[in-house]
C-alpha positions in Angstrom: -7.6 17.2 -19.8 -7.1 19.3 -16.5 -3.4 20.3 -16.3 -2.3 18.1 -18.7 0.2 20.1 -20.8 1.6 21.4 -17.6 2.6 18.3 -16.0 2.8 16.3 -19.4 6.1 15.3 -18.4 5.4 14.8 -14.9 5.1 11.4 -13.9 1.4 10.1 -12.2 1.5 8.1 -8.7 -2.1 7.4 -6.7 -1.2 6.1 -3.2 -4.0 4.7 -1.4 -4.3 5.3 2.4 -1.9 8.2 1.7 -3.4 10.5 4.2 -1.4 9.5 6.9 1.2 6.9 8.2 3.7 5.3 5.6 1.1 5.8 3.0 1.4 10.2 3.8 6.0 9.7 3.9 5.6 7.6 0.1 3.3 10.4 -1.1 5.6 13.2 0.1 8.3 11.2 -1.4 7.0 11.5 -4.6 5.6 14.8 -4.6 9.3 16.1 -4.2 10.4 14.1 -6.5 8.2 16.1 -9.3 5.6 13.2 -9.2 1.8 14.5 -9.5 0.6 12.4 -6.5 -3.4 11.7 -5.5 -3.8 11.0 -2.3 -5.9 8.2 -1.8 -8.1 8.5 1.7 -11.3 7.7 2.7 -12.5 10.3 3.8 -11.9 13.2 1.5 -11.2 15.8 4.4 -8.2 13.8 5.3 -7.1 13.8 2.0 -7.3 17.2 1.2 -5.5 18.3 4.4 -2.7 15.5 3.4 -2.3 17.0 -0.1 -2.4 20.6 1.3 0.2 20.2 3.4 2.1 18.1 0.9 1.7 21.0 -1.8 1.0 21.7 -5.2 2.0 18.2 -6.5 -0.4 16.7 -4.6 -4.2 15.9 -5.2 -7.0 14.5 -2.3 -8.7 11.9 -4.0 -11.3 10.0 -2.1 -11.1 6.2 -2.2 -12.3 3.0 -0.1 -10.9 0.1 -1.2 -13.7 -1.8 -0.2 -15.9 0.8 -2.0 -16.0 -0.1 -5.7 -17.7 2.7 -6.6 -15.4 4.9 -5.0 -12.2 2.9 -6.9 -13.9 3.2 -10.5 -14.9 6.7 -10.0 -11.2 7.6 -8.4 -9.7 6.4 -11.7 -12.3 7.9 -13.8 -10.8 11.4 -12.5 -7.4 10.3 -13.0 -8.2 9.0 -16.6 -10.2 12.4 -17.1 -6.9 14.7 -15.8 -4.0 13.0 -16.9 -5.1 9.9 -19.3 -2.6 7.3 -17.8 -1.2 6.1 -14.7 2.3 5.4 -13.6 2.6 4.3 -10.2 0.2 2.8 -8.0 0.9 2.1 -4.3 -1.6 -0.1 -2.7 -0.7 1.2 0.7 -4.5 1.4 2.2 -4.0 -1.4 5.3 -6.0 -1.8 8.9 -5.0 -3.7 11.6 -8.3 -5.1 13.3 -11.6 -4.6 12.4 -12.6 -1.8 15.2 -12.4 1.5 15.5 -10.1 2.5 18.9 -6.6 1.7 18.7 -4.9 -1.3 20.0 -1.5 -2.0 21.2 0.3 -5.3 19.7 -1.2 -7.4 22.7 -4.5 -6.6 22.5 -4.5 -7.5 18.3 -2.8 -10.5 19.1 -5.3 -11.8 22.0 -8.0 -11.5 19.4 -6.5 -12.7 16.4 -5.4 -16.2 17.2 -6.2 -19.1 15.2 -8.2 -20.7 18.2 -10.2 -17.8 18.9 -10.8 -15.1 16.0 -13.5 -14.0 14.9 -14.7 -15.0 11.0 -16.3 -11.6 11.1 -12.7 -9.9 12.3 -10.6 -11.4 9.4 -13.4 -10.3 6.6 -13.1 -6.8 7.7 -9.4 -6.6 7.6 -8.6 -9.1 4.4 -11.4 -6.3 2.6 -9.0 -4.2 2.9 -5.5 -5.8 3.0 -6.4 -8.1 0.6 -9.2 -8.7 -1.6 -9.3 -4.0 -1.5 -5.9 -4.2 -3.7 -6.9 -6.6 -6.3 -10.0 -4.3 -6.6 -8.0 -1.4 -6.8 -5.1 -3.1 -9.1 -7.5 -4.3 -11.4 -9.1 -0.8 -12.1 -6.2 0.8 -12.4 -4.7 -1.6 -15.2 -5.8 0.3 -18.2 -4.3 3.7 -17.2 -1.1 1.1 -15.9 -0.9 0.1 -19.0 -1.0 3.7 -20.9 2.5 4.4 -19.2 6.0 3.4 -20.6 7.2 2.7 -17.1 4.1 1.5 -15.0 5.3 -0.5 -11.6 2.8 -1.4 -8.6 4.1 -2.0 -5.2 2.0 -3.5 -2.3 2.7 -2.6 1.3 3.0 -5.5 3.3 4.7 -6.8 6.9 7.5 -8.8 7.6 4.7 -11.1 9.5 3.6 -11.8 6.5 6.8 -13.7 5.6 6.2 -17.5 6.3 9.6 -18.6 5.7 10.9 -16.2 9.0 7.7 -16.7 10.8 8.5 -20.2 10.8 11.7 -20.4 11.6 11.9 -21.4 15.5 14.9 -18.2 16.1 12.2 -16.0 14.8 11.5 -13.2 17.5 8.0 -12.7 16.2 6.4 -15.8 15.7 4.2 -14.3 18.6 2.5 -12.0 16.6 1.3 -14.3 13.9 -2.3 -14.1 13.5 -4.7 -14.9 11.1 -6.0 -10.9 10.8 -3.4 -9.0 10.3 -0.3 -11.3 9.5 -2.0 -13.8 7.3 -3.7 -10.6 5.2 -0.1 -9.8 4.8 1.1 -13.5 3.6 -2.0 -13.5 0.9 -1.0 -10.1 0.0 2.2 -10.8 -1.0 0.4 -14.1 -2.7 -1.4 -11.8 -4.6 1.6 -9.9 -5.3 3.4 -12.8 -7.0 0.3 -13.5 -8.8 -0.2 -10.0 -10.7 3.7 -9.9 -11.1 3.7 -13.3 -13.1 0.6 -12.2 -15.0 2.0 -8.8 -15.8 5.6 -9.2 -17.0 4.5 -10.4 -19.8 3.5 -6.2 -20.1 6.4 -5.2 -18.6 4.5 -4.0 -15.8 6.3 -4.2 -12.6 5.0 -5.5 -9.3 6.8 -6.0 -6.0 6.0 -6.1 -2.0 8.0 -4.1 0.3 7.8 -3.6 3.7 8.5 -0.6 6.0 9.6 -2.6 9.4 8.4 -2.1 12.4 7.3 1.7 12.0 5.3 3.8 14.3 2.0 4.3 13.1 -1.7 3.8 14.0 -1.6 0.0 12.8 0.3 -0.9 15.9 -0.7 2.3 18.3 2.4 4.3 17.7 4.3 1.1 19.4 6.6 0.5 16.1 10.3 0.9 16.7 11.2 3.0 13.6 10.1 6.8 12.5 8.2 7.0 10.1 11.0 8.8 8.3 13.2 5.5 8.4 10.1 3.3 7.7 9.3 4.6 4.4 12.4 4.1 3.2 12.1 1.2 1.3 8.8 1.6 -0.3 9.8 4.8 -1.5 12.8 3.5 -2.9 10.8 0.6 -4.5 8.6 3.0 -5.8 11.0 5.0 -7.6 13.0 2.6 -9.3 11.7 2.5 -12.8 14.2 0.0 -14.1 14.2 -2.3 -11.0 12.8 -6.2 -11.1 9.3 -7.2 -10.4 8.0 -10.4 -8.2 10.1 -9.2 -5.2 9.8 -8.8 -1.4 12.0 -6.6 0.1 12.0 -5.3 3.5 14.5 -2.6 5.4 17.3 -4.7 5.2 16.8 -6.0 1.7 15.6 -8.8 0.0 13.2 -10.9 2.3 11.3 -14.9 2.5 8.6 -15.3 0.9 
């Protein structure tokens, strides 16, 4: 296996979407922290000038989450270089289902519940959602080849029904059934694999970055990057933390 007595000790973290945004900070997290990190992206050009930047920790590794042939041959190198898997960050998220950018507004004028389109909440729940049980579920047996295996899904405050509806809430404005409600089945799906898995002792939380700047919400986000990928890193490096959580900036948060 390629490199494996070098980094035998080293721990092994794929991060999908890592080759930019939140998913780019939690991958450069880990790199310093000695982890060998793939850098999941789409389009392998992306993540090969993510991981270069990044340095020697770091490996492009191409992966579409709604591509299972991409997700079975991604852990197929991982399995091939390093036998086992110890972190996985199903970070890999899309706003809408186009291709410019949109400001907050302009998701939120499509993605009402009177008006959105059927076709527009496929696209992005293929990624947000149904995309990380693919991705969970093929990475399970490296998971489970590691003595400290957690996952942690990248989700939204929106997604939290208990603040949405609360009357105070400030952003009950923004809940949509594209974006938001991917986030609310997300962390559904979260819960789901964490009650499955602890059985294994395999941990799996949500966490959510707050209202970052990135291209999910046109650079419009109120927080660095920096400050938004606080607490998923930290989730993502606690090896003796709990599981079935949802935590946020600020700690705990609603389900």
């Amino acid at each position: 296996m390629e490199n494996q007595t070098a980094s035998a000790n080293k721990p092994i973290a794929l991060v999908t979407g890592a080759n930019q945004g939140v998913g780019n900070e939690i991958a450069k997290a880990l790199a310093a922290d000695g982890y060998v990190v793939y850098v999941g992206s789409r389009k392998l050009e992306n993540g090969e000038k993510a991981a270069a930047e990044i340095g020697q920790n770091a490996k492009a590794i191409q992966l579409d989450v709604t591509q299972q042939q991409t997700i079975n041959a991604a852990m197929a190198r991982i399995e091939g270089e390093y036998g086992r898997l110890d972190l996985l960050v199903n970070n890999a998220g899309i706003s809408h289902g186009g291709t410019s950018p949109k400001n907050p507004e302009e998701l939120m004028s499509t993605g009402r519940a009177v008006n959105v389109s059927l076709d527009e909440v496929r696209t992005v729940w293929e990624t947000n959602v149904f995309g990380v049980i693919a991705v969970t579920q093929a990475a399970l047996p490296l998971l489970r080849k590691s003595s400290a295996a957690r996952i942690v899904n990248v989700s939204s405050g929106l997604g939290s029904l208990t603040w949405i509806s609360d009357p105070a809430c400030w952003a009950r404005e923004h809940f949509g059934i594209v974006y938001a409600a991917s986030k609310t089945a997300l962390n559904a799906v979260t819960l789901a694999f964490a009650l499955e898995l602890k059985k294994e002792n395999i941990k799996v939380n949500s966490t959510s970055p707050g209202y970052t700047a990135t291209a999910l919400n046109n650079f419009q986000g109120t927080d660095s990057l920096e400050v938004g990928s606080r607490e998923p890193v930290r989730v993502a490096l606690e090896t003796d933390g709990p599981t079935g959580g949802f935590t946020g900036p600020d700690g705990p948060m609603p389900w």
